[in-house]
DSSP file (Angstrom, degrees, kcal/mol; ACC not computed):
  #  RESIDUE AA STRUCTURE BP1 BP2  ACC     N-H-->O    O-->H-N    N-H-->O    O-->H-N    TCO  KAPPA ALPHA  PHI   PSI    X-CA   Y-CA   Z-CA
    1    1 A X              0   0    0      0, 0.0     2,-0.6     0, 0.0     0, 0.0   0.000 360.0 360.0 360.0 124.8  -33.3   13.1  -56.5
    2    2 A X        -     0   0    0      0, 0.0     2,-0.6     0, 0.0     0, 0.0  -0.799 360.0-144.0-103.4 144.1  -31.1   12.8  -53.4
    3    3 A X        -     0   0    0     -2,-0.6     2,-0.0     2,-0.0     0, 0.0  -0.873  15.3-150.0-107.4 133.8  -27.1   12.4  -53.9
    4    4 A X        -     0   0    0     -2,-0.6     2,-0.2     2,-0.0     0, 0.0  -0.028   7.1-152.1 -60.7 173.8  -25.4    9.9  -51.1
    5    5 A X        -     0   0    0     -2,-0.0     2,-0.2     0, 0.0    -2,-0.0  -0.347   2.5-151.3-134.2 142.4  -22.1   10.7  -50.3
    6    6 A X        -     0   0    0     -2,-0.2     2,-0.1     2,-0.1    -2,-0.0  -0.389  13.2-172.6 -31.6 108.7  -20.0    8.1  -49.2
    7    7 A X        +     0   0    0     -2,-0.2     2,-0.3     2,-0.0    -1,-0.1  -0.211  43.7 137.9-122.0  66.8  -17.1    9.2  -46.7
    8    8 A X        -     0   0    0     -2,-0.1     2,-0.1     1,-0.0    -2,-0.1  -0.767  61.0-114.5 -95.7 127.8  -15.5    5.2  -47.0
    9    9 A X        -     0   0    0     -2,-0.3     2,-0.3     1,-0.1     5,-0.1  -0.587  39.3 -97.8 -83.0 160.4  -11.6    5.5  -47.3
   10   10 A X    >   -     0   0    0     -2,-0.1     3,-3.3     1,-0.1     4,-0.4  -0.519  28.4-118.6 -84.1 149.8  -10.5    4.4  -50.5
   11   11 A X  T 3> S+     0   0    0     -2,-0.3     4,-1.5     1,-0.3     3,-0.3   0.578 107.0  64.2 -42.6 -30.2   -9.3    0.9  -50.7
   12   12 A X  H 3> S+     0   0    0      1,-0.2     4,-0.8     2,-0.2    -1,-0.3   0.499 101.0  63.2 -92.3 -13.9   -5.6    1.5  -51.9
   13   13 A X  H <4 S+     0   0    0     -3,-3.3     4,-0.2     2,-0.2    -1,-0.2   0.878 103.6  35.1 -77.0 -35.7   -5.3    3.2  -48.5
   14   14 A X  H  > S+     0   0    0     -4,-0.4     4,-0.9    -3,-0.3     3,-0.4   0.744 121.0  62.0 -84.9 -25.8   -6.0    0.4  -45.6
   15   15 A X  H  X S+     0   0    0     -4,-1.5     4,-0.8     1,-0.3    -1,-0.2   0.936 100.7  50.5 -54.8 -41.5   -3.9   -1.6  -48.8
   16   16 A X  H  X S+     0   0    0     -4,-0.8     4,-0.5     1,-0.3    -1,-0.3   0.520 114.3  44.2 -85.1  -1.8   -0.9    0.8  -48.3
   17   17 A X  H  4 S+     0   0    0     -3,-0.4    -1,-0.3    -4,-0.2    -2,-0.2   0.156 103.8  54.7-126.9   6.3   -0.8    0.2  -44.6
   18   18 A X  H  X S+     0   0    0     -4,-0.9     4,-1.9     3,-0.1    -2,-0.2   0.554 110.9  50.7 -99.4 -30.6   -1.1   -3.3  -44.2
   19   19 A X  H  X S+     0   0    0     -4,-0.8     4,-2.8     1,-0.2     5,-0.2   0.898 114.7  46.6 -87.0 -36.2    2.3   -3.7  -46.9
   20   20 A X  H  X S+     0   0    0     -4,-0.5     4,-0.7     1,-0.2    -1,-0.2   0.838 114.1  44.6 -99.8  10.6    4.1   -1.2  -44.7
   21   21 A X  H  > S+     0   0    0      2,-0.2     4,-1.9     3,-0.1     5,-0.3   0.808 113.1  54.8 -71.1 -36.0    3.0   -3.2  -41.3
   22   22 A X  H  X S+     0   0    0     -4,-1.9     4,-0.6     2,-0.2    -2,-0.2   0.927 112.0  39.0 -62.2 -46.1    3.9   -6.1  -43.1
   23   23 A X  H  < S+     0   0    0     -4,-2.8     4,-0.3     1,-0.3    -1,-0.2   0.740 114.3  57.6 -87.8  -3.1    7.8   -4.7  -44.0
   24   24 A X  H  < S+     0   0    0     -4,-0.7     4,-0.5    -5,-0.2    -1,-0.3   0.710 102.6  47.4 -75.5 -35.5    8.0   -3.4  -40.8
   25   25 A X  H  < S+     0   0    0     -4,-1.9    -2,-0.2     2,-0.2    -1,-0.2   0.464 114.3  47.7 -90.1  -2.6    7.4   -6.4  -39.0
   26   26 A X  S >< S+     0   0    0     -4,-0.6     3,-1.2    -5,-0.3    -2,-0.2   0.842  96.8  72.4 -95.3 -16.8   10.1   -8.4  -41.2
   27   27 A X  T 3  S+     0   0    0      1,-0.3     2,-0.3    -4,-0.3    -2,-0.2   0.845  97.1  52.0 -78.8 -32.1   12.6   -5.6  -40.8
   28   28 A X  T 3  S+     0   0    0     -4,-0.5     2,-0.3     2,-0.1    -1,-0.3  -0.222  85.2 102.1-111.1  53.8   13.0   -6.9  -37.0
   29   29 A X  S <  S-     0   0    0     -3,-1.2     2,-0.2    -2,-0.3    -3,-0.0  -0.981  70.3-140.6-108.1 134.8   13.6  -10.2  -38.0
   30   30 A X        -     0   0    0     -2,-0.3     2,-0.5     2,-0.0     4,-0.1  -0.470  18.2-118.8 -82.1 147.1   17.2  -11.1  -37.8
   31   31 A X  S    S-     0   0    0     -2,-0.2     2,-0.1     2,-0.1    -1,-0.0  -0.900  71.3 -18.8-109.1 140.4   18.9  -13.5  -40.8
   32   32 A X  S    S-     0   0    0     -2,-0.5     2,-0.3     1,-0.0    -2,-0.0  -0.205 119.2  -0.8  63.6-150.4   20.4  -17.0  -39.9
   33   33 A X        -     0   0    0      2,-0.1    -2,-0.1     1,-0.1     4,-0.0  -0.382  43.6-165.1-103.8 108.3   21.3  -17.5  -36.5
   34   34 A X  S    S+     0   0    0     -2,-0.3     2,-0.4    -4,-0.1    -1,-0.1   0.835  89.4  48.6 -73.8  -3.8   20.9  -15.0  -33.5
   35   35 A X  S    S-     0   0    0      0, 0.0    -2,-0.1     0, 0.0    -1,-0.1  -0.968 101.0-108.3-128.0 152.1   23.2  -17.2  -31.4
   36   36 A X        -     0   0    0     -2,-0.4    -2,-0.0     1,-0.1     0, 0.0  -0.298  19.1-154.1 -72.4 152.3   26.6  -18.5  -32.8
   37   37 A X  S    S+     0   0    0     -4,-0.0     2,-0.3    -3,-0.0    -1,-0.1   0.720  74.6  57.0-107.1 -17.0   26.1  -22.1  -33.4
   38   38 A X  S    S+     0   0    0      3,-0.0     2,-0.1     0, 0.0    -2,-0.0  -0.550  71.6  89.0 -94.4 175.5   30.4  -22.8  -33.0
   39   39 A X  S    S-     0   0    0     -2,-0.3     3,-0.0     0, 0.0     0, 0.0  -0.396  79.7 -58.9 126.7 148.8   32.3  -22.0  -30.2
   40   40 A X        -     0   0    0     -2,-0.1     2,-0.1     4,-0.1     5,-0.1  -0.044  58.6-130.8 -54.1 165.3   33.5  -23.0  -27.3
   41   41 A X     >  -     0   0    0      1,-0.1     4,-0.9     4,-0.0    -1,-0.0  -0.415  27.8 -91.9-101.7-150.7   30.7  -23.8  -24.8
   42   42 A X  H >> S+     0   0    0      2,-0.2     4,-3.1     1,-0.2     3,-1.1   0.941 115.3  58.8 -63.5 -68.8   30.3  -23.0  -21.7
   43   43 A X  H 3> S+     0   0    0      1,-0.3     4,-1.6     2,-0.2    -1,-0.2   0.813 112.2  49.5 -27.0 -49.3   31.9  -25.6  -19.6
   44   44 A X  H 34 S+     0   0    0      2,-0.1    -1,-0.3     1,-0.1    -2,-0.2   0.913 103.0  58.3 -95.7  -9.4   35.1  -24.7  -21.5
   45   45 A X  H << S+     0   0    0     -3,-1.1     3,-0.5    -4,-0.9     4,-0.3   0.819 110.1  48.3 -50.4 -46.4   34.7  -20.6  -20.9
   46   46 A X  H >X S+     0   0    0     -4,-3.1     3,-5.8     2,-0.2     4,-3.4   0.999 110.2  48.9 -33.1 -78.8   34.8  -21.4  -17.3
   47   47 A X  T 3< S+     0   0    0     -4,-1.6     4,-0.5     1,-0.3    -1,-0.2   0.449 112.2  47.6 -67.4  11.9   37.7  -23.6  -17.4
   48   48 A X  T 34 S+     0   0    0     -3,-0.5    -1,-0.3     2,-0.1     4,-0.2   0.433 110.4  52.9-110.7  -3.5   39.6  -21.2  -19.3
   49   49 A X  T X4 S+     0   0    0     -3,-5.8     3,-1.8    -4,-0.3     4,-0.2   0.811 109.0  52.6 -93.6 -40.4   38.7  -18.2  -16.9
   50   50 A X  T 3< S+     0   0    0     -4,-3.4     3,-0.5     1,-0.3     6,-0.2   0.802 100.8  53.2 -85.9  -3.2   39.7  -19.9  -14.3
   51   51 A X  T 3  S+     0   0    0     -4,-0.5     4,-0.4    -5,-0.2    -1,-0.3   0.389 104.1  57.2 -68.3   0.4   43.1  -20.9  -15.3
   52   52 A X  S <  S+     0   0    0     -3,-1.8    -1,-0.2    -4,-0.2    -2,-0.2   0.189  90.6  79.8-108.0  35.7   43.9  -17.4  -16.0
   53   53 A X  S >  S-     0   0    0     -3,-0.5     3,-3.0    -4,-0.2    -1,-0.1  -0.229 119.9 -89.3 -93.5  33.7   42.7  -16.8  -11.9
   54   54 A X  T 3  S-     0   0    0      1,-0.2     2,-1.1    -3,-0.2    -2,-0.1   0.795  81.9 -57.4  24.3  98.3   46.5  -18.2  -10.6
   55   55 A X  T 3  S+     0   0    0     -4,-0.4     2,-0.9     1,-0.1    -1,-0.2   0.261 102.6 131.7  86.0 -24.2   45.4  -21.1  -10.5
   56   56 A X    <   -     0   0    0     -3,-3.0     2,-0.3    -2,-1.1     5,-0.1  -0.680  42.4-124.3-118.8 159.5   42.2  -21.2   -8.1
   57   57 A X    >>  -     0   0    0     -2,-0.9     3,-1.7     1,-0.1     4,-1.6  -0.564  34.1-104.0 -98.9 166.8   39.0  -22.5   -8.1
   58   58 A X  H 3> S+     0   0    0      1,-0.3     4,-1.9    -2,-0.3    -1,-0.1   0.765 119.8  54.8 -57.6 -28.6   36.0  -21.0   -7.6
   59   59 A X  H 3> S+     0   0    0      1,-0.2     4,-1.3     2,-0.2    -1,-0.3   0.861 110.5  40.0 -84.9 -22.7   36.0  -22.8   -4.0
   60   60 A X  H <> S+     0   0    0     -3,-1.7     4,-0.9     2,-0.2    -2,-0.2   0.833 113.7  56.0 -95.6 -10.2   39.3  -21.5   -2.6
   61   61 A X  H >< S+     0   0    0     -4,-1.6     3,-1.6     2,-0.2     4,-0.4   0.991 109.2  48.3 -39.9 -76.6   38.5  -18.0   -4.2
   62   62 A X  H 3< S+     0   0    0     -4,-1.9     3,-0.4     1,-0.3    -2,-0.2   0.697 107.4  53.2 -32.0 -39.3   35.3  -18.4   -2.1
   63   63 A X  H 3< S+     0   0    0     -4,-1.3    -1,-0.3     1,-0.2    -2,-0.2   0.890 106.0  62.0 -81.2 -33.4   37.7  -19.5    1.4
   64   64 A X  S << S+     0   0    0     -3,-1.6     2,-1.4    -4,-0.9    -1,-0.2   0.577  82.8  94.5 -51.7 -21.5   39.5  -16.1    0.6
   65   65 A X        -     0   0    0     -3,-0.4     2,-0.3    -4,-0.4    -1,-0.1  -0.593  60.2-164.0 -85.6 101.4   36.6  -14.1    1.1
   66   66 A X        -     0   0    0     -2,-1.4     2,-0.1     1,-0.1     3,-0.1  -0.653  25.4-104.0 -90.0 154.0   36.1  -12.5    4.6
   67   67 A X        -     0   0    0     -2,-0.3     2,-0.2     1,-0.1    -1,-0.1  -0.369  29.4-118.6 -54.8 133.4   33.4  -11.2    6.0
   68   68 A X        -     0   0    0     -2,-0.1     2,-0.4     2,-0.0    -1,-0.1  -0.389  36.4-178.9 -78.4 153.0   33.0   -7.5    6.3
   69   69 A X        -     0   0    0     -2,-0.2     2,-0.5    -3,-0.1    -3,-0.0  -0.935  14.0-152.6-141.9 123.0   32.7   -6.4   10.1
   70   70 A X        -     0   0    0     -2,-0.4     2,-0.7    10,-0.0     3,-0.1  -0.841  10.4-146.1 -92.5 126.0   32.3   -2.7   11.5
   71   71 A X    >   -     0   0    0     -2,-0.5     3,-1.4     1,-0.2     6,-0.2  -0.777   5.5-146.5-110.3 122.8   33.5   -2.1   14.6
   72   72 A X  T 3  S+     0   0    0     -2,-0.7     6,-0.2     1,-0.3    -1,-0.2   0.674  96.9  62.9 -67.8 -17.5   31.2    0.5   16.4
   73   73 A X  T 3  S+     0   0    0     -3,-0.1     2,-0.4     4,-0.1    -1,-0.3   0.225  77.8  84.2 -95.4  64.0   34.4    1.5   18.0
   74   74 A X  S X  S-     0   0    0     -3,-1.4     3,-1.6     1,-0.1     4,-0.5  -0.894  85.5-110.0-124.5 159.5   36.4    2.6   15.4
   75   75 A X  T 3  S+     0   0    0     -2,-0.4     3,-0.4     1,-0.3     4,-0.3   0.854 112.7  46.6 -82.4 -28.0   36.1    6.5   14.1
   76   76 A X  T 3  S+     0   0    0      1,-0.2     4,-0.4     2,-0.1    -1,-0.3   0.338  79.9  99.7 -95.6  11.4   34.6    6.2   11.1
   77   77 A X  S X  S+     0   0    0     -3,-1.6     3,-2.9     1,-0.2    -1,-0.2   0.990  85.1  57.5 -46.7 -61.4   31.8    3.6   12.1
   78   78 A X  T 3  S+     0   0    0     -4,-0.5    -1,-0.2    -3,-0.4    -2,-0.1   0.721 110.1  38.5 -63.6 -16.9   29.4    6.6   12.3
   79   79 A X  T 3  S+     0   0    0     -4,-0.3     2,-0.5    -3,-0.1    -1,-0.3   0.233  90.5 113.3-100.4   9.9   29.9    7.8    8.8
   80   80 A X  S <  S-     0   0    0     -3,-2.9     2,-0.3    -4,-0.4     5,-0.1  -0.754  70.0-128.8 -90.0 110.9   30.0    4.1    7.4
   81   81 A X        +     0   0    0     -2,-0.5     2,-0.2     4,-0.1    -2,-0.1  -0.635  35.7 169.4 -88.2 161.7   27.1    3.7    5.4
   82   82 A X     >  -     0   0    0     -2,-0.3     4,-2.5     0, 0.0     5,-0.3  -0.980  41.2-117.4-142.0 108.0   24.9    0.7    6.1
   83   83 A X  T  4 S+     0   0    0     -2,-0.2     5,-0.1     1,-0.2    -2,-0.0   0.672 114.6  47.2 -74.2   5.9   21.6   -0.3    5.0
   84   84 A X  T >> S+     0   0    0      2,-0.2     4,-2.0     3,-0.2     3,-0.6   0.886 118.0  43.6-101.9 -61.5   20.0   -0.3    8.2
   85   85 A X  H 3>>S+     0   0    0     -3,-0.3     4,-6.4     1,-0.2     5,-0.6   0.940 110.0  52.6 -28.4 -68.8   21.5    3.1    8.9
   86   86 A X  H 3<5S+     0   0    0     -4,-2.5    -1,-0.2     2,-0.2    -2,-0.2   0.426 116.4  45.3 -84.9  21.7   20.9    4.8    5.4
   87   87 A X  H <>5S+     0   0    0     -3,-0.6     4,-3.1    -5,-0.3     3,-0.2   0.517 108.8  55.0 -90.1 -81.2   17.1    3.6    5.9
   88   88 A X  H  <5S+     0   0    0     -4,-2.0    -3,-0.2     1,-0.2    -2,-0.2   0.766 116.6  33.5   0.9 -69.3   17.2    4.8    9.3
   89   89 A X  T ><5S+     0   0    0     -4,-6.4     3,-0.6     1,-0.2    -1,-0.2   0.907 121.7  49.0 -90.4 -28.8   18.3    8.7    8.3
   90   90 A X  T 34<S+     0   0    0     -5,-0.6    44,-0.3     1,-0.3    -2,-0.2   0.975 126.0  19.1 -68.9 -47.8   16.6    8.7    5.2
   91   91 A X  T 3< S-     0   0    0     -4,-3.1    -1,-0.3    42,-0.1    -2,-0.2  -0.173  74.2-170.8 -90.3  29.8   13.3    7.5    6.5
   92   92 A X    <   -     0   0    0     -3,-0.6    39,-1.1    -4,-0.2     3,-0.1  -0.083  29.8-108.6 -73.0 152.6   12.5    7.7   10.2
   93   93 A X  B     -A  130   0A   0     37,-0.2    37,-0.2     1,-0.1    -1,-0.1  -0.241  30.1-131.8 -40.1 114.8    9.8    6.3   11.8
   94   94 A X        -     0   0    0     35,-3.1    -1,-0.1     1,-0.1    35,-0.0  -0.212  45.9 -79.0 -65.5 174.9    7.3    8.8   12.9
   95   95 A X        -     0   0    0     43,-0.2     2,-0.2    -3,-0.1    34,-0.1  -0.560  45.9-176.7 -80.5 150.8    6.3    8.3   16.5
   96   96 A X        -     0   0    0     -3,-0.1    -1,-0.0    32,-0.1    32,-0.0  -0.794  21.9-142.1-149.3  96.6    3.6    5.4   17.4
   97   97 A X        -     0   0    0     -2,-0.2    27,-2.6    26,-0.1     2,-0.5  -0.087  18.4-121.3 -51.8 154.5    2.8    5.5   20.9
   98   98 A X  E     -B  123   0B   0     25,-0.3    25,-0.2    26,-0.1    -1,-0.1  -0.983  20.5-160.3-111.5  90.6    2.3    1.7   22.5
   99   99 A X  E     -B  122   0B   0     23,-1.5    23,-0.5    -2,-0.5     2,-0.4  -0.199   7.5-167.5 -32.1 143.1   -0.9    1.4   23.9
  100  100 A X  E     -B  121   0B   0     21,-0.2     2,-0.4    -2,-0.1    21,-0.3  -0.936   8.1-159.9-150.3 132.9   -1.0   -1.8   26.5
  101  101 A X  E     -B  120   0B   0     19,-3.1    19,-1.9    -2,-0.4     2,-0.4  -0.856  13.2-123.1-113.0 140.2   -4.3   -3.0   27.7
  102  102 A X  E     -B  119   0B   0     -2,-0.4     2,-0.6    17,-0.2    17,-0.2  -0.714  16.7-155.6 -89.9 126.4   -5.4   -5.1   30.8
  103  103 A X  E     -B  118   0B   0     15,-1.0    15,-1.4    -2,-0.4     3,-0.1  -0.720   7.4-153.0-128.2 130.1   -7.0   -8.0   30.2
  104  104 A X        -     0   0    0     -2,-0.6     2,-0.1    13,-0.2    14,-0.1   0.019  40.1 -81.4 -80.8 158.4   -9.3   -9.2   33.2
  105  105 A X        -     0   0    0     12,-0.1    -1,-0.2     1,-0.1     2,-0.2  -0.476  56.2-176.7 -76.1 142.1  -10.0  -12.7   33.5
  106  106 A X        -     0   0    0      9,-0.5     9,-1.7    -2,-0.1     2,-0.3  -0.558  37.4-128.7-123.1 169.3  -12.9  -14.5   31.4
  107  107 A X  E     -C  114   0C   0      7,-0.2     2,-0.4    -2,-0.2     7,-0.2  -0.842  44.2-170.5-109.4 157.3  -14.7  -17.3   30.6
  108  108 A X  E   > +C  113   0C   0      5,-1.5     5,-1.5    -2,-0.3     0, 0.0  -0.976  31.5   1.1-160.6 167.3  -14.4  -17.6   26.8
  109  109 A X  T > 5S-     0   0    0     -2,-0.4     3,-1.5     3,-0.2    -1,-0.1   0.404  99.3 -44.1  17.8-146.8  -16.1  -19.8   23.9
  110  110 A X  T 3 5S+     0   0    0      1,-0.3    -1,-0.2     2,-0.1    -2,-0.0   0.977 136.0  41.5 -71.5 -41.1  -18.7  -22.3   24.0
  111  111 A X  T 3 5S-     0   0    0      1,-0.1    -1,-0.3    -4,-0.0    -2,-0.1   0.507 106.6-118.3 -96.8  29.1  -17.5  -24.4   26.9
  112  112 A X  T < 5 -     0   0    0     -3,-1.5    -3,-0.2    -5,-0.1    -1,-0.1   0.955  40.0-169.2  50.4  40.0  -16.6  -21.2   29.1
  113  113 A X  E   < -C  108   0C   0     -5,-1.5    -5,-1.5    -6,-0.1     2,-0.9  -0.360  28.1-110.4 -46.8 150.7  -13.1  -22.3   29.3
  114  114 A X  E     -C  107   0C   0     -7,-0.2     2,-0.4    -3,-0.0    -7,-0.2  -0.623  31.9-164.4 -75.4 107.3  -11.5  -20.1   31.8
  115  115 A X        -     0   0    0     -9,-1.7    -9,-0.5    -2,-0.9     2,-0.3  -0.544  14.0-141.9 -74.0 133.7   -9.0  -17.5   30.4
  116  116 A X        -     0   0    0     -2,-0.4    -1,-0.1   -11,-0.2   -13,-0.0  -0.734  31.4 -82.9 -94.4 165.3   -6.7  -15.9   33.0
  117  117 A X        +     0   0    0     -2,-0.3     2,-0.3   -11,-0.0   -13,-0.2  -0.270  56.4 153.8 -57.6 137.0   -5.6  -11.7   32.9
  118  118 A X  E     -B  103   0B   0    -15,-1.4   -15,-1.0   -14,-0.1     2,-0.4  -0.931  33.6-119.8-160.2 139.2   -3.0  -10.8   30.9
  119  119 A X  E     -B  102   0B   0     -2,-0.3     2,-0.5   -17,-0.2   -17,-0.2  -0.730  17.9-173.0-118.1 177.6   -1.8   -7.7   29.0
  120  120 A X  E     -B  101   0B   0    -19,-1.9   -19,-3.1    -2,-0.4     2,-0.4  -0.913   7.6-157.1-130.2 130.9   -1.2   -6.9   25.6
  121  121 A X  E     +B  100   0B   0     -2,-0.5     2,-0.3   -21,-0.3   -21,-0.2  -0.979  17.2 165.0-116.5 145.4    0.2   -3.9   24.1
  122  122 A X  E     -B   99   0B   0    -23,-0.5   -23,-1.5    -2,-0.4    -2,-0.0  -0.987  43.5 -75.8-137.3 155.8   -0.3   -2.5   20.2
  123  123 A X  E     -B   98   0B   0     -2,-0.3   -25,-0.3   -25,-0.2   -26,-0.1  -0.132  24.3-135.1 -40.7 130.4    0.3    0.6   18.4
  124  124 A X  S    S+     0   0    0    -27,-2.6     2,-0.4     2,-0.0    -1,-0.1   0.582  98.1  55.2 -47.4 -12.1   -2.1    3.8   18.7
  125  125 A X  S    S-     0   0    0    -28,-0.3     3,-0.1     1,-0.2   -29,-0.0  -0.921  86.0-130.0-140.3 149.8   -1.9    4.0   14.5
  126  126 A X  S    S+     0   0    0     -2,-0.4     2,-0.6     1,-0.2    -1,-0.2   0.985  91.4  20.4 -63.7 -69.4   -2.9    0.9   12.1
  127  127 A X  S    S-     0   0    0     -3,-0.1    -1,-0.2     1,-0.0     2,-0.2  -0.750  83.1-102.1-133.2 167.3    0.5    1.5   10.4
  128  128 A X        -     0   0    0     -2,-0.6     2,-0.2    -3,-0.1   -32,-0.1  -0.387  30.8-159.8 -84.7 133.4    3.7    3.0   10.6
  129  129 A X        -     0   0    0     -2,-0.2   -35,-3.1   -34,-0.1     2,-0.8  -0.485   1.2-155.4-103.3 163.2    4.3    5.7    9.1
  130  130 A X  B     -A   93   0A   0    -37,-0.2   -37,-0.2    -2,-0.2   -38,-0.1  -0.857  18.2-113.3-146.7 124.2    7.6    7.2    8.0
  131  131 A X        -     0   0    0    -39,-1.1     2,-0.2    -2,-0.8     3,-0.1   0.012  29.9-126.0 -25.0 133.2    9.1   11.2    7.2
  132  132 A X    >   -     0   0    0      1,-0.1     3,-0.6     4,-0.1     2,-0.6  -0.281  51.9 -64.3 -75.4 165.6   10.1   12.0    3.8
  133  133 A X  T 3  S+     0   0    0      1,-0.2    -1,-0.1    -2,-0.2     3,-0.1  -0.525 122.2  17.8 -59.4 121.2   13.7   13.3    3.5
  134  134 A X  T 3  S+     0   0    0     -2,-0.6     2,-0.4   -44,-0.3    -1,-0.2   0.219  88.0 131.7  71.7 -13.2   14.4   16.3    5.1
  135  135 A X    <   -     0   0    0     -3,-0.6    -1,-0.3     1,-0.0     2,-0.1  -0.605  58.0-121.2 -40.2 106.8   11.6   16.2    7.1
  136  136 A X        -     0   0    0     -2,-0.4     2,-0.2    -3,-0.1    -4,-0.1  -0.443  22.2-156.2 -77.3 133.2   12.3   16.9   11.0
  137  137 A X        -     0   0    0     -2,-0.1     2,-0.4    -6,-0.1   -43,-0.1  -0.577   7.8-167.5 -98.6 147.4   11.5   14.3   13.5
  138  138 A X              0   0    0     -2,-0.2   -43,-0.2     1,-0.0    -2,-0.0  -0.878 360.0 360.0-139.0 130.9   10.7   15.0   17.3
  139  139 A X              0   0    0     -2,-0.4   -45,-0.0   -45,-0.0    -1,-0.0   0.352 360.0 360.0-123.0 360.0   10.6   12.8   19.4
């Protein structure tokens, strides 16, 4: 006589974890309404923010706005961050010599159009590569 044993969880287990997936996924259901269904709308939140603007509207607020401009001579230009600048020092370009190639005059595709010489230049490296922070550059 051989004895079995079963190693099957007992039923009352997969039972107890389906009821608390179940109350767990009702618990993050909100009751009634997640957005208030009175109230002013929109259209009248505007027009009440912008009467308490003196008075302007969103297009003469707009005619008020100048453009910023640095002017490279003024002393603090060079400590004026920028993004082109705070790219610049964070990241520089490592060096990528510029190859330039002659090319001699051809005949080219099927009807042996005549190409004339011209040159071309492209980078020595596929792509540009760029210094970590604090990394020293020499150029």
């Amino acid at each position: 006589m051989t004895i079995h044993q079963i190693s099957a969880k007992p039923y009352w287990i997969n039972f107890l974890a389906t009821l608390l997936m179940g109350i767990g996924l009702t618990a993050c259901t909100t009751s009634g309404h997640a957005i208030p269904q009175s109230g002013p709308t929109m259209a009248q939140v505007y027009e009440e923010a912008m009467q308490h603007s003196n008075g302007t509207t969103l297009e003469q607020a707009r005619d008020t706005v100048q453009p910023l401009t640095l002017n490279p001579n003024d002393d603090h230009f060079a400590y004026s961050r920028t993004m082109e600048n705070e790219i610049n020092n964070l990241f520089p370009q490592l060096p990528n010599p510029q190859l330039t190639m002659y090319v001699y005059p051809h005949l080219a595709g099927f009807d042996q159009a005549p190409v004339p010489g011209y040159a071309t230049a492209f980078p020595l490296y596929e792509k540009v590569h760029y210094a970590l922070p604090g990394e020293m550059v020499t150029s």
